[in-house]
Structures are given as structure tokens and as C-alpha cells.
N, C-alpha and C positions, 0 to 999 in steps of 0.2 A: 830332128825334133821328136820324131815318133819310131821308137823300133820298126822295121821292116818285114813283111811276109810276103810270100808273092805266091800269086795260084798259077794253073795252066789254064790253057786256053780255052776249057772245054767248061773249064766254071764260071766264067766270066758274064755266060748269060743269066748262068743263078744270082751273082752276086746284081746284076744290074736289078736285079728284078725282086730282092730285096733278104734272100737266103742266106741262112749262117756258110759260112765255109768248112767246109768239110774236112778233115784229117786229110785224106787220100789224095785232094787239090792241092795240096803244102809239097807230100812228100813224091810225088809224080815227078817225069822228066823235066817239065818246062815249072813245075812249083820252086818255091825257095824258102828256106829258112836258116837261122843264122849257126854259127859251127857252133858245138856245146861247149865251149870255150866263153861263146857271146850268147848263152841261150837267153831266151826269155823268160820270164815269170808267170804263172798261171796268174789271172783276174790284172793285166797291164793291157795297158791301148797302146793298138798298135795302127801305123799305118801299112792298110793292103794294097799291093801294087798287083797290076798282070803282067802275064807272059808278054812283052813284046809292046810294053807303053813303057814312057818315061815318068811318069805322073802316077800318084797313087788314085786309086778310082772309089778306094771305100777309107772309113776307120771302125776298127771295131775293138774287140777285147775278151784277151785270150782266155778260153775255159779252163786250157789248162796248160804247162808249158811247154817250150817248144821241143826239148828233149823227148816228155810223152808224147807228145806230138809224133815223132818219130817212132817212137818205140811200140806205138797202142795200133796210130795210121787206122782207127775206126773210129766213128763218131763227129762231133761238130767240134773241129779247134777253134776258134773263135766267130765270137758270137757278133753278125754285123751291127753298127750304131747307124752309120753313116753312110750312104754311097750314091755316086753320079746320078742324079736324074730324082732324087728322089725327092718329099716334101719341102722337107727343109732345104735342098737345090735350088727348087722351083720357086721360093719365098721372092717376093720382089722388093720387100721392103721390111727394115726389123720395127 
């Protein structure tokens, strides 16, 4: 449904707690991003997974794309919308 990014395990408490994702969570051991073959596009939603879940935990939307992403590896790669626990989680009724 949503292109794919995945951080490591060390971002995980940022993203819960409501932080952009950093370049350097992408391009880490346990990060993921797609081959530049399948890059993504800067300003596209994407869904963020973590290291070691099956389920993505945030959506956000990429600054810029996933090729810079690698290339730059400083600064915030996408900017969070969405993720576990937060307002719009906790809504109990629309």
C-alpha cells in the first residue's frame, strides 16, 4: 500500500515518542531502505517499520529521497505523521 523504510532499534523510542526519523536510523545495520533501482521520491508517504516487528509502527513523509537518503545519511529523512500510541491512536471514536 505505502513504500517501505525501516529504522533500527535504537530509534524506535524516538519514533514512539513522536520524532522525525533521522537519515542515520535508515542507513544503520538494522535500518532499511529500498535498492535505487525501487528508490523513493522526496515529499511521498511512506510506511515506517522497525528493526525486528512485522507491522509498521509509524507513517510519515519523505523529506527527501531515499537515494539522498543514503548519500547525505545527515539530517531528518522523513518527517513523522503518524505513529503507535499517539492522538489520533488513542481516539476512541471518529
Amino acid at each position: 500500500m505505502l513504500p517501505k523504510v525501516g529504522i533500527d532499534r535504537g530509534a524506535i523510542r524516538y519514533l514512539l515518542a513522536g520524532a522525525h526519523m533521522m537519515c542515520p536510523g535508515m542507513t544503520s545495520k538494522g535500518g532499511w531502505l529500498p535498492a535505487a533501482d525501487a528508490a523513493i521520491a522526496a515529499e511521498k508517504a511512506v510506511a515506517i517499520f522497525a528493526e525486528g516487528k512485522e507491522h509498521p509502527v509509524g507513517i510519515g513523509i519523505t523529506k527527501m529521497g531515499s537515494n539522498e537518503i543514503r548519500k547525505v545519511n545527515k539530517g531528518v529523512g522523513v518527517e513523522t505523521v503518524h505513529y503507535l500510541g499517539d492522538d489520533l491512536w488513542a481516539i476512541q471514536k471518529l
